[in-house]
C-alpha positions as CSV (number, residue, x, y, z in Angstrom):
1,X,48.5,-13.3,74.8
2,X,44.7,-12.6,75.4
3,X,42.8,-9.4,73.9
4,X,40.4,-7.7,75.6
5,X,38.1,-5.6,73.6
6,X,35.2,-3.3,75.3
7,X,32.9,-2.7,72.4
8,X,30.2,-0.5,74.7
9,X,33.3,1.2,75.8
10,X,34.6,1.5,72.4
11,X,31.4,2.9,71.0
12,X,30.8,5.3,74.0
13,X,34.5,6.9,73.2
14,X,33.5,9.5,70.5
15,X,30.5,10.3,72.2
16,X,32.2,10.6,75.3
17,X,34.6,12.5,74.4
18,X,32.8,15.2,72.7
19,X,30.3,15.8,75.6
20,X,32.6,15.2,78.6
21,X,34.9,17.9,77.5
22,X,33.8,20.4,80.0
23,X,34.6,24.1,80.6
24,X,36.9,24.3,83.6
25,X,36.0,26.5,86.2
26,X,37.4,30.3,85.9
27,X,36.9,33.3,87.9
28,X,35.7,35.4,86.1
29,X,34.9,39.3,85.9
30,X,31.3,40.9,85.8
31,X,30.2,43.3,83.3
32,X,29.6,45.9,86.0
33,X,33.1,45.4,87.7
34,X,34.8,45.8,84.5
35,X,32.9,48.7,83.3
36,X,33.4,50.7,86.6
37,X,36.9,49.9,86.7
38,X,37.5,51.0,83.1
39,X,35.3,54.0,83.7
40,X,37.6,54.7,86.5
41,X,40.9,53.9,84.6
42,X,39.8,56.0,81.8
43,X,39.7,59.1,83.7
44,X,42.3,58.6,86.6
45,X,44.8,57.1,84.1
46,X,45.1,60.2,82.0
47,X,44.5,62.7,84.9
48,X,47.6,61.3,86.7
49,X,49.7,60.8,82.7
50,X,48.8,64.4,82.2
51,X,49.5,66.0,85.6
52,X,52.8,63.8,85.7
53,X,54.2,65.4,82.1
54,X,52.7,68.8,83.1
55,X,54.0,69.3,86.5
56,X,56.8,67.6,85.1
57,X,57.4,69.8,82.4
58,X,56.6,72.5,84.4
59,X,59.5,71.8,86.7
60,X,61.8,71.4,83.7
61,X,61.1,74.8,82.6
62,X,61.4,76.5,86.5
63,X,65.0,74.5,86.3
64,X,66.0,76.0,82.9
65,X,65.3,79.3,83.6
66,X,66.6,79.0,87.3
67,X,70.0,77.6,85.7
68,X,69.8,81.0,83.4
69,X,69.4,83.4,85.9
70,X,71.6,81.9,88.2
71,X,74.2,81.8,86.0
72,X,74.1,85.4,84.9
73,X,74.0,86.1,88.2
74,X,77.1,84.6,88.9
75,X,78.7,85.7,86.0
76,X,77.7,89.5,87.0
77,X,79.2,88.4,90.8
78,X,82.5,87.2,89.0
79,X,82.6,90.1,86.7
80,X,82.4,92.5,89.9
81,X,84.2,90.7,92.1
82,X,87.2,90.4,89.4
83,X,87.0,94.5,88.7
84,X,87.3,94.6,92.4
85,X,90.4,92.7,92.2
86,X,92.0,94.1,89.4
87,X,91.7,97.3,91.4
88,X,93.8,95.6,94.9
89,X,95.9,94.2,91.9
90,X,96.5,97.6,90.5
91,X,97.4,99.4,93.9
92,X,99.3,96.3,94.8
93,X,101.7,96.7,91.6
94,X,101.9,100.4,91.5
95,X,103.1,100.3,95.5
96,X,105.5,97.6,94.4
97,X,106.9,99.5,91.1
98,X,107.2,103.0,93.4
99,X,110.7,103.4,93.9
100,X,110.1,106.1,96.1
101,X,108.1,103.6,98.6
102,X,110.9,101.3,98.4
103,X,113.6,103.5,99.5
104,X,111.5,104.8,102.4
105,X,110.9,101.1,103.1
106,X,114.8,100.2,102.7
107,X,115.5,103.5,104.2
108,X,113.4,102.2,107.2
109,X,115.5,99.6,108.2
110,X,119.0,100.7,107.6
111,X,118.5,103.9,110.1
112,X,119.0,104.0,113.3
113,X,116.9,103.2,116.0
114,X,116.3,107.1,116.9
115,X,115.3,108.4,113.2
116,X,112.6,105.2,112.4
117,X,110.2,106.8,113.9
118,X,110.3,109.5,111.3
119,X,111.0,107.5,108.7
120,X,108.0,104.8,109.6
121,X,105.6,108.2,109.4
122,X,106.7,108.9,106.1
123,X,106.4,105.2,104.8
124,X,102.6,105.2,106.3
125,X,101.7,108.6,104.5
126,X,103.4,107.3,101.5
127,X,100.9,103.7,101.7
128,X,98.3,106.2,102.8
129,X,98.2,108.1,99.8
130,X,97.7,104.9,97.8
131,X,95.0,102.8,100.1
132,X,92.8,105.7,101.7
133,X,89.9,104.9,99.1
134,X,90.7,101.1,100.4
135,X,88.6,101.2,103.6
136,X,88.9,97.2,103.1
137,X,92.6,96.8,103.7
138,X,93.7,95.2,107.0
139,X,97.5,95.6,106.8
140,X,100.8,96.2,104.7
141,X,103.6,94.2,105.8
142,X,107.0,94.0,104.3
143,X,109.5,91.6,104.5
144,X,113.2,92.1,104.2
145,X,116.0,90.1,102.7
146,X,117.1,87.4,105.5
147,X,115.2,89.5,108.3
148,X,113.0,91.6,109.3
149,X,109.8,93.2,108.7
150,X,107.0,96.0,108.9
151,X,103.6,96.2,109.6
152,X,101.3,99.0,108.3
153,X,98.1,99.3,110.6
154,X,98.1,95.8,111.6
155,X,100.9,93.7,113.4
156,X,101.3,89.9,111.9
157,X,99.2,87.1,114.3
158,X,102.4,84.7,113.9
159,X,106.1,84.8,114.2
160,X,108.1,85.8,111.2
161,X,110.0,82.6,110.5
162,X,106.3,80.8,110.2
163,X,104.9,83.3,107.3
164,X,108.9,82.9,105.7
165,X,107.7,79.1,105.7
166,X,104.6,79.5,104.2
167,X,103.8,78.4,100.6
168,X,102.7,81.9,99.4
169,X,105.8,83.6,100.0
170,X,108.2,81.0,98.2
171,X,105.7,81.0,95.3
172,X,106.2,85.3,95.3
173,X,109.8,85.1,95.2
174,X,109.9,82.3,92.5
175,X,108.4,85.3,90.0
176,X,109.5,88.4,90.8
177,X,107.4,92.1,90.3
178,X,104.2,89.2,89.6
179,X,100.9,89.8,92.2
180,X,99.8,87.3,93.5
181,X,96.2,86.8,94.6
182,X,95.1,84.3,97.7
183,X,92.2,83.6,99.9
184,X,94.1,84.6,102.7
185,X,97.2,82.7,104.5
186,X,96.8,79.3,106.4
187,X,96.6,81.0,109.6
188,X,93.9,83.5,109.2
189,X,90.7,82.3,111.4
190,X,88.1,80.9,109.4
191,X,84.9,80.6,112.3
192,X,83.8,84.6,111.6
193,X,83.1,86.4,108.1
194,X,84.2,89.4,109.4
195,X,88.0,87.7,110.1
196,X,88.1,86.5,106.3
197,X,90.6,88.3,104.3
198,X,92.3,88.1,100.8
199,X,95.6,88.4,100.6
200,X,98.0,89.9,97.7
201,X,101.8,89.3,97.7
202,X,104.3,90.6,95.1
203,X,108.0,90.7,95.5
204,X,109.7,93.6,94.1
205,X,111.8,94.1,91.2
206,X,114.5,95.6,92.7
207,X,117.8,95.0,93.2
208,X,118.1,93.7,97.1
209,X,121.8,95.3,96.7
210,X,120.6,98.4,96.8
211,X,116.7,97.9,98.1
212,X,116.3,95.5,101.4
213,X,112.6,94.7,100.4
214,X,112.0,91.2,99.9
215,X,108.5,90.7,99.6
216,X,105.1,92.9,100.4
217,X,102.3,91.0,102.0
218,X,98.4,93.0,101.6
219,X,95.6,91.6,103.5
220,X,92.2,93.1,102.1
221,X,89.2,92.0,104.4
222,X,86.9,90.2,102.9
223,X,83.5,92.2,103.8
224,X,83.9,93.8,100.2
225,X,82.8,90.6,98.3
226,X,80.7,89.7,100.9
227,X,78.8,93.3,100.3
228,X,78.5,92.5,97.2
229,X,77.4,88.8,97.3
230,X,74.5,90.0,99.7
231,X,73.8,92.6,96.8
232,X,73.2,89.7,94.6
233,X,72.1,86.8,95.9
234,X,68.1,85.5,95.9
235,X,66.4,84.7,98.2
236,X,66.1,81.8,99.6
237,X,70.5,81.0,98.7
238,X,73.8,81.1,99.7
239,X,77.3,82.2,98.2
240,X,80.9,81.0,98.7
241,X,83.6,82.3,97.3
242,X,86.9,80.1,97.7
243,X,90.0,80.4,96.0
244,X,91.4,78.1,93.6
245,X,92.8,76.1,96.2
246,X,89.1,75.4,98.2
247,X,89.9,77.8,100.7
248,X,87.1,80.2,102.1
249,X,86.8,83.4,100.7
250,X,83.7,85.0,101.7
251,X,80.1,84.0,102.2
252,X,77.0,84.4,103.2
253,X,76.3,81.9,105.4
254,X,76.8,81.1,109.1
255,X,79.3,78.5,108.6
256,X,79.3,76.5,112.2
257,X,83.0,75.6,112.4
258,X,86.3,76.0,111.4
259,X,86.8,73.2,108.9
260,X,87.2,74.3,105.5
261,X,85.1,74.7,102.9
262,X,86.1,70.6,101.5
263,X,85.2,69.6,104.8
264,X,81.4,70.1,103.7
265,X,80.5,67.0,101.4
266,X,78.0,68.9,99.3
267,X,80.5,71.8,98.4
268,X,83.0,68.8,97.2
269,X,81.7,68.7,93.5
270,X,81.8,72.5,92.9
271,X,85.5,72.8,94.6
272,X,87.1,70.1,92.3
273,X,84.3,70.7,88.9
274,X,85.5,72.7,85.9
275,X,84.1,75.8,84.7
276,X,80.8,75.6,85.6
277,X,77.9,73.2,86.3
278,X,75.1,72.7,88.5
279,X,73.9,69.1,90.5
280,X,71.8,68.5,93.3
281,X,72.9,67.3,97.0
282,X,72.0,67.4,100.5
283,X,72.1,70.3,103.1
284,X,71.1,69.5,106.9
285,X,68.8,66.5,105.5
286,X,66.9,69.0,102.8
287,X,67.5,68.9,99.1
288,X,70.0,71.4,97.5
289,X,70.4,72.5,94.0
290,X,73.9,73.8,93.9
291,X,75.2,76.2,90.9
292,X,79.1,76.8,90.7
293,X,81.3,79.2,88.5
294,X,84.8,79.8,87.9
295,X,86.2,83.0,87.8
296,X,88.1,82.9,84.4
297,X,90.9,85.7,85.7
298,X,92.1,84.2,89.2
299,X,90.3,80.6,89.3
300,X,88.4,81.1,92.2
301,X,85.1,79.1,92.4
302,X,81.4,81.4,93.3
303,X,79.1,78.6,94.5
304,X,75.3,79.2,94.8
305,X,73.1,76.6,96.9
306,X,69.1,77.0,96.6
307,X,66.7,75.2,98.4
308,X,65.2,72.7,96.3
309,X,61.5,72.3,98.3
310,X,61.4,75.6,97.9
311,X,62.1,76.0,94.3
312,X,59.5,74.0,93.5
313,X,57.0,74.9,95.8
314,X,55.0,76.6,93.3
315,X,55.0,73.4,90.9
316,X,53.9,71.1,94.3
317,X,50.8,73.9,94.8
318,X,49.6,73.4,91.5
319,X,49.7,69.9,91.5
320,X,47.8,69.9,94.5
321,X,45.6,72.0,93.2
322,X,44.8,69.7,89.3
323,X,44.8,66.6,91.9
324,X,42.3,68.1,93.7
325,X,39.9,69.5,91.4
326,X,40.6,66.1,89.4
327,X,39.6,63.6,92.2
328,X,36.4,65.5,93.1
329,X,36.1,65.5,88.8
330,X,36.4,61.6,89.5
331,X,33.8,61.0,92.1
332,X,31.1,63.1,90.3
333,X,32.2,60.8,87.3
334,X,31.6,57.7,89.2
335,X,28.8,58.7,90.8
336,X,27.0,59.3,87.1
337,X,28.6,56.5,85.7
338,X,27.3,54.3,88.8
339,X,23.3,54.3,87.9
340,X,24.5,54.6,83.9
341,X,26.0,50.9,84.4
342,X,23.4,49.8,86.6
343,X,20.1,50.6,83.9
344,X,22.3,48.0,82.2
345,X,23.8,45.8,84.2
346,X,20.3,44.9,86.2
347,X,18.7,43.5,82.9
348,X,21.5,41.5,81.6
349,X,22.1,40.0,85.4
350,X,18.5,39.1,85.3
351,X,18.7,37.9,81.9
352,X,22.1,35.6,82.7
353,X,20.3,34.2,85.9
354,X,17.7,32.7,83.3
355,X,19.8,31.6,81.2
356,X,21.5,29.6,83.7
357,X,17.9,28.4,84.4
358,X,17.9,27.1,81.1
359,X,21.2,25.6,81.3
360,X,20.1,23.5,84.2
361,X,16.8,22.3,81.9
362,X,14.1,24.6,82.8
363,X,13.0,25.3,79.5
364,X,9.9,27.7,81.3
365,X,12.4,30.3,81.8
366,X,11.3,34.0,80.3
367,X,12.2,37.5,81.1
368,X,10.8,40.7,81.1
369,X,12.6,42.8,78.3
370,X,13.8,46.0,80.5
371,X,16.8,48.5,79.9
372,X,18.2,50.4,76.9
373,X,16.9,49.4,73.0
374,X,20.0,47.1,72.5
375,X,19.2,45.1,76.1
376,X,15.3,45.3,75.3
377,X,16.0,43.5,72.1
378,X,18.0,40.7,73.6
379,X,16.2,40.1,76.4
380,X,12.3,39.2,73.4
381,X,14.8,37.5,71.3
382,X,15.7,35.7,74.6
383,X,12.1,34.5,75.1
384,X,11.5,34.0,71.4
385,X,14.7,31.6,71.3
386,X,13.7,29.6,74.6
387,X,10.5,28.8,73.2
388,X,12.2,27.5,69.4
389,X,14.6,25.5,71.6
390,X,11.3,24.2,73.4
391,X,9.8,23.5,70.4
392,X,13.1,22.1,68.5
393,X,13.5,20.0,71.5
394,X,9.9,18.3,70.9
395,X,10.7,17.5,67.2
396,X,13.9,16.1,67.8
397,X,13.3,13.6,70.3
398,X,10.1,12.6,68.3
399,X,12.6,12.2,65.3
400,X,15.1,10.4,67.2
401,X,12.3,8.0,68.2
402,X,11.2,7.6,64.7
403,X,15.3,6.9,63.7
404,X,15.8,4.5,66.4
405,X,12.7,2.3,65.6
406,X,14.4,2.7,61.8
407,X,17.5,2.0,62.7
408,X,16.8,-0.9,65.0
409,X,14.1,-2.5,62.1
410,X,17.1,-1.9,59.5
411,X,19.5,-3.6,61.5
412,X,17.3,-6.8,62.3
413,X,16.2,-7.0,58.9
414,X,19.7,-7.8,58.1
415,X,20.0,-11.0,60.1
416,X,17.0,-12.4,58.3
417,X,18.1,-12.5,54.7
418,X,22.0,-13.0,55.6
419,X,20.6,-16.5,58.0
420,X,18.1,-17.7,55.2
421,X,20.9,-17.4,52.4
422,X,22.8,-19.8,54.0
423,X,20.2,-22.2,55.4
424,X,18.0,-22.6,51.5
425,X,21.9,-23.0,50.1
426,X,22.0,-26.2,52.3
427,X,19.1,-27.1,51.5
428,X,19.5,-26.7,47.9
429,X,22.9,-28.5,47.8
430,X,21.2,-31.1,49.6
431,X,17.9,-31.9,48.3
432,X,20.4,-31.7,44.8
433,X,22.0,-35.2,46.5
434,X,19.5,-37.5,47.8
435,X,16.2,-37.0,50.0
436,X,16.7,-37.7,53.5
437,X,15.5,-37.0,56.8
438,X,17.5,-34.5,57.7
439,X,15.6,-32.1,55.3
440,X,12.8,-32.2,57.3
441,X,14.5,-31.3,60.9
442,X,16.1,-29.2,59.4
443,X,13.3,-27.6,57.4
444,X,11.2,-27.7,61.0
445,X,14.3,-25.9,62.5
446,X,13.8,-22.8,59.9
447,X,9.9,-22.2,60.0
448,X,10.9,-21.7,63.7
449,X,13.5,-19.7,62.9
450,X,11.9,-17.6,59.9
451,X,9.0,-17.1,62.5
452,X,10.6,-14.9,64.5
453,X,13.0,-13.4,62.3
454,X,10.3,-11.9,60.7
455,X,8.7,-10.2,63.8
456,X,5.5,-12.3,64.5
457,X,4.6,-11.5,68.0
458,X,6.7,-8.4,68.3
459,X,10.5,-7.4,68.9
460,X,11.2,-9.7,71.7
461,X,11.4,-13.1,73.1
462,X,12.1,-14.5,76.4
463,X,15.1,-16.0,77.4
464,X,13.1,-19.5,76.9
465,X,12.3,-18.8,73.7
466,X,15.4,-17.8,72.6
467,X,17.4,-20.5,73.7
468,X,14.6,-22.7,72.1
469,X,15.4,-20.9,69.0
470,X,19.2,-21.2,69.6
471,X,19.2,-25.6,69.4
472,X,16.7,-24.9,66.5
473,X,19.6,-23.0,64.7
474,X,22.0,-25.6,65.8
475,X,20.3,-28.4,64.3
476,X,20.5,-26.2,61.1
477,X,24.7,-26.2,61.7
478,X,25.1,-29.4,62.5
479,X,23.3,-30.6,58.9
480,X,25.3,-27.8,57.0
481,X,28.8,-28.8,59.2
482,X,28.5,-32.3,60.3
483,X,28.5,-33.3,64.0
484,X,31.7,-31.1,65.1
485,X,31.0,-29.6,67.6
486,X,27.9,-29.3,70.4
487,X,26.2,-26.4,72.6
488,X,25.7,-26.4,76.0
489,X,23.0,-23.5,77.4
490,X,23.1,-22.9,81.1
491,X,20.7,-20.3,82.4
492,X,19.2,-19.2,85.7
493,X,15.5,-20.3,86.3
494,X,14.5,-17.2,87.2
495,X,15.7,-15.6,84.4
496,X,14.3,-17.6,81.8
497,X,10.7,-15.3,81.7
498,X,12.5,-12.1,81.0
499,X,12.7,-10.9,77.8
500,X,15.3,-9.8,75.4
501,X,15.8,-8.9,72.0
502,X,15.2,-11.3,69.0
503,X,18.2,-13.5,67.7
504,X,20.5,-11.7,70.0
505,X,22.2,-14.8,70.7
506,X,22.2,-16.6,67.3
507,X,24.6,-14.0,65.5
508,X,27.0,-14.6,68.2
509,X,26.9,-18.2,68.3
510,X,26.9,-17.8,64.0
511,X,30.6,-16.4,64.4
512,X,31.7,-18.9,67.4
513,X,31.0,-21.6,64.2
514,X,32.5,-19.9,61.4
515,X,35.0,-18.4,62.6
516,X,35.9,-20.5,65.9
517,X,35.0,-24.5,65.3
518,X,34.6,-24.5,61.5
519,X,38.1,-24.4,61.4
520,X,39.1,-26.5,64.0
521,X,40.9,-30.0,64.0
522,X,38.3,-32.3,66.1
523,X,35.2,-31.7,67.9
524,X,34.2,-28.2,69.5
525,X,32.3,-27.0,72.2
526,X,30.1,-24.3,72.5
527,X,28.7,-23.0,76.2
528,X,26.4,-20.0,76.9
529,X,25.8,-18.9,80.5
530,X,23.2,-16.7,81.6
531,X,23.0,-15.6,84.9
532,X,21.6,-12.4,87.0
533,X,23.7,-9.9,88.8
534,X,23.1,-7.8,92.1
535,X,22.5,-5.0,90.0
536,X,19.9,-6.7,88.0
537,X,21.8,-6.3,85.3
538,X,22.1,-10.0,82.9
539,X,25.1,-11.2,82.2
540,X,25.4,-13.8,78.9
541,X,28.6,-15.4,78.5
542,X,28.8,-17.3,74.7
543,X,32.4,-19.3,75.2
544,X,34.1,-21.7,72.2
545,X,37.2,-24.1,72.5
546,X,38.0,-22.7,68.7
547,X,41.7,-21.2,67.0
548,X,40.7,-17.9,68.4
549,X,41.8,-14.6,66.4
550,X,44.7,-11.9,67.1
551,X,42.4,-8.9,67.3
552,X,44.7,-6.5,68.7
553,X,45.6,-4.4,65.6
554,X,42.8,-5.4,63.5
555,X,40.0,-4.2,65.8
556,X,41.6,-1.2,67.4
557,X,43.2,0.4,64.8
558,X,40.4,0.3,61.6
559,X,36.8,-0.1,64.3
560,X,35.8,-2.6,61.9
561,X,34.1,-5.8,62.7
562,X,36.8,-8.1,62.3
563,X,34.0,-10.5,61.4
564,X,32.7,-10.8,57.8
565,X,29.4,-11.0,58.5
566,X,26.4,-9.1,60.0
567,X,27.6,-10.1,63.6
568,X,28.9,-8.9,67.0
569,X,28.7,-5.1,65.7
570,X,25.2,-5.7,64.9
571,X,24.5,-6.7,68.2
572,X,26.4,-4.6,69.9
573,X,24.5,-1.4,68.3
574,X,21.1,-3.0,68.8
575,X,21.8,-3.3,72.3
576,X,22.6,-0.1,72.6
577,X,20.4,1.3,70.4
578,X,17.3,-0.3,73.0
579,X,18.8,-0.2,76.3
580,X,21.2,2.7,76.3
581,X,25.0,3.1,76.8
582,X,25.3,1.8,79.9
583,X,24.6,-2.0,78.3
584,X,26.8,-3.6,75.2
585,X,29.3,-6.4,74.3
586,X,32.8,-7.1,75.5
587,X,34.7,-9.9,73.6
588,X,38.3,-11.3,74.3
589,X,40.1,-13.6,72.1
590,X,43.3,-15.6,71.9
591,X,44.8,-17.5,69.3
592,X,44.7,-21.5,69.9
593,X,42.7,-20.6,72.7
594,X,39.1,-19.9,71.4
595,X,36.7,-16.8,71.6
596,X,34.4,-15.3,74.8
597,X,31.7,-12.4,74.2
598,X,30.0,-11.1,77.2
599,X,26.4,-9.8,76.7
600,X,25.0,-6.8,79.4
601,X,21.8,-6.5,79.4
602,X,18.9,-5.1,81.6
603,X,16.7,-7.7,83.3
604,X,13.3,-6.9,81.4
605,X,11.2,-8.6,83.2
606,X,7.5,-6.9,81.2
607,X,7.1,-7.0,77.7
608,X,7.7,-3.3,77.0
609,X,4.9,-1.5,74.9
610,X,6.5,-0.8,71.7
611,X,7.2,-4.4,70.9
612,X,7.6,-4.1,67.4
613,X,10.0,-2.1,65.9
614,X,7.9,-1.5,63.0
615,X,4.4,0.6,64.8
């Protein structure tokens, strides 16, 4: 399996990924948008909050003490309209308990046709003298046992047989000498007020042996409780008054038709509620607030309907009112708060359009300090910290530039005593054995190399001379290892006058041996290519036939050299160290398979003016 390792890449990552994380763009607010918007918040919010709860509370209290008086009022309308009552009930009961009105009544049917004239006259003063401070009552009629019946002032509107049907009258005679109280009978007409009566029935203690009255029907108009409903009532309202079973009593309103009183879908709650209560509904598409009682002595229910709009017309007026004096509170506020954001708006603007100058590297931006004592002060210590960046910016790249020539001096320097270790060990080891004439190539091939490992003539070579100095260090190698293995340079002719850094290539080749064909069964090969690409950019290929290494975990995971000696990181950092980030040192490996590094490097074709490291 091959491994691919980008060194350039690899030491470009930390860098890279510090500086390349960017802001991403966002929307956002200026100081002046958020300052006239708060402004605005701050003093519509709690307008509105406070009118709301006001207005609202206001409306709370209207309703509580509308519910109050309502309800007294209806309780004084019940409490009337029941002593009203109690005085029909009492005239009732004492015409049905007077035994003397029976007779007459009994009396009245049993003669013949010729005397009940007479006796009718007498029956009618006798009622008279009971009902002539009644101006209300419509008519007396009394029913006798099995048949027959008679009519004071008023003849009935239907047969006799229909009222003997009629659930009143078989409720009377299930309680005997007990009044009973109704809105009036199913057939009374219901499209006029004036037409609405209450009725009273009571059926007599008697004996029928000896007394042929049955049962006594009373019809009382109406026009009394209306009297006093119209007494009572606010304005604007309406009152019903409908007997325990829904039916129409008495009201104040025109009602259109003859349906009764459950027919209308906003009296339904107050017909079938309990005591009392109150809810709101709708009347001809305008909101109602309806109030019902019930009359604690005959059950009958006094309903009260008010005009909601109308209710509340004051509380809409004064709202109106606070809104209005509250918006023109607002513009004024606006308008002030308009040039109080602007005196400090305009300087910071200006003062964020320079800084934006100085983000795009105009380091001559200034401004003129303007605005408020807090503004003023940012805007000179604005200008005072442009002109420390300027000067910061000065003596850091001048101490970069001093580091770099360190660095790169530092880094060089180590090839020189790591190479002439090795090379006076040989030596040593050898001149220990016998003299020969190896010594002497091989001590030719180290003044060369010692010369420019030491810096004589400056920093850099060209390609010529460094591949001169290359066979110079393999005649060194192959003394040290023995014939094993040979090099084979290839190189472009019109590269061969650039220049490039010192020993660049001899590190390179260094590990090839050691690592690569020192190890190897056999005879190795060693070939550099150098060639020149479209983008002028050299490209310097150092390829062995050696065991190869597995660097996949080693290099990846720890960024160490995998190497023990100075090496391919040295290079690597040299290279970019003098030629920037776009150049460095790829290298791929496989075991059994041997080793290829890949040099990038920038076609230099002057000798550039700081030579040596060192000046």
């Amino acid at each position: 399996m091959a491994v691919f390792i980008n060194l350039k890449t690899r030491a470009m990552g930390r860098k890279t990924g510090f500086a390349g994380a960017a802001v991403s763009p966002r929307r956002r607010a200026s100081i002046g948008q958020i300052l006239y918007v708060s402004f605005f918040l701050m003093i519509l919010v709690p307008i509105l909050l406070v009118t709301f709860f006001a207005v609202r509370s206001f409306n709370q209290v209207l309703l509580n003490n509308i519910n109050t008086r309502t309800m007294q009022t209806l309780e004084q309308v019940s409490y009337t309209m029941d002593s009203e009552l109690r005085k029909m009930v009492y005239t009732v009961a004492s015409i049905a308990n007077d035994e003397k009105v029976m007779a007459t009544a009994t009396q009245l049917r049993r003669s013949p046709l010729k005397s009940q004239y007479a006796v009718s006259r007498e029956l009618d003063h006798q009622l008279h003298n009971y009902l002539h401070y009644t101006p209300d009552i419509a008519s007396v009629t009394f029913f006798y046992a099995k048949s027959g019946t008679y009519s004071y002032k008023q003849d009935l509107n239907l047969s006799e047989a229909q009222w003997r049907q009629m659930d009143w009258y078989r409720e009377t005679l299930g309680s005997r000498n007990k009044v009973h109280v109704y809105g009036g009978p199913e057939s009374q007409p219901l499209n006029a007020k004036s037409n609405l009566y209450i009725s009273a029935a009571v059926s007599p203690k008697y004996n029928l042996l000896f007394y042929d009255v049955e049962n006594i029907l009373f019809r009382f108009q109406a026009s009394v409780l209306q009297r006093l409903l119209q007494s009572n009532v606010p304005s604007p309202g309406e009152f019903f008054v409908a007997d325990k079973n829904g039916k129409l009593i008495t009201s104040t309103a025109n009602l259109p038709d003859n349906r009764p009183l459950s027919a209308y879908s906003y009296l339904g709650q107050a017909l079938s509620g309990t005591y009392k209560g109150q809810y709101t509904d709708t009347i001809n598409g305008r909101k109602a607030y309806i109030l019902y009682l019930t009359s604690a002595q005959t059950g009958w229910k006094i309903v009260h309907t008010l005009d909601y709009e109308e209710l509340f017309r004051q509380s809409k007026e004064v709202y109106r009112r606070t809104m209005l004096v509250s918006t023109i509170g607002l513009v004024f506020f606006l308008i002030v708060s308009f040039f109080l954001v602007r005196s400090m708006v305009k300087p910071i603007s200006r003062l964020v359009r320079q800084m934006n100058r100085v983000k795009k590297g105009d380091m001559s931006a200034q401004i003129e300090a303007s605005g408020p004592a807090e503004i003023f002060v940012l805007g000179s210590t604005f200008n005072d910290m442009v002109q420390r960046i300027q000067e910061l910016m000065v003596e850091k790249e001048e101490k970069e530039k001093q580091k770099s020539k360190a660095e790169i001096t530092a880094l060089q320097s180590q090839i020189n005593p790591h190479f002439l270790v090795n090379t006076l060990n040989s030596i040593r080891i050898m001149a220990m054995m016998t003299k020969s004439e190896h010594i002497r190539n091989m001590t030719d091939s180290l003044i060369h190399l010692l010369s420019s490992s030491f810096n004589r003539g400056g920093a850099y070579n060209t390609f010529r001379e460094e591949i001169a100095l290359l066979h110079h260090y393999m005649n060194i190698m192959k003394v040290r290892y023995g014939d094993r293995f040979d090099l084979d340079v290839e190189a472009e002719e019109g590269i061969l006058g650039s220049y490039i850094l010192k020993l660049m290539l001899q590190p390179i080749v260094e590990n090839a041996i050691v690592h690569g064909l020192h190890e190897k069964e056999g005879k190795g090969a060693i070939k550099v290519s150098i060639r020149l690409e479209q983008d002028e950019t050299v490209v310097v290929t150092v390829e062995d036939d050696g065991v190869g290494a597995d660097m996949s975990e080693a290099w990846l995971d720890s960024g160490k050299d995998l190497f023990t000696g100075i090496g391919l990181s040295n290079v690597h950092r040299r290279i970019r160290l003098n030629y920037g980030e776009r150049y460095g040192l790829t290298l791929s490996s496989e075991p059994g398979a041997g080793t290829m590094v890949v040099l990038h490097l920038p076609n230099v074709t002057d000798l550039p003016e700081e030579a040596e490291p060192g000046e």
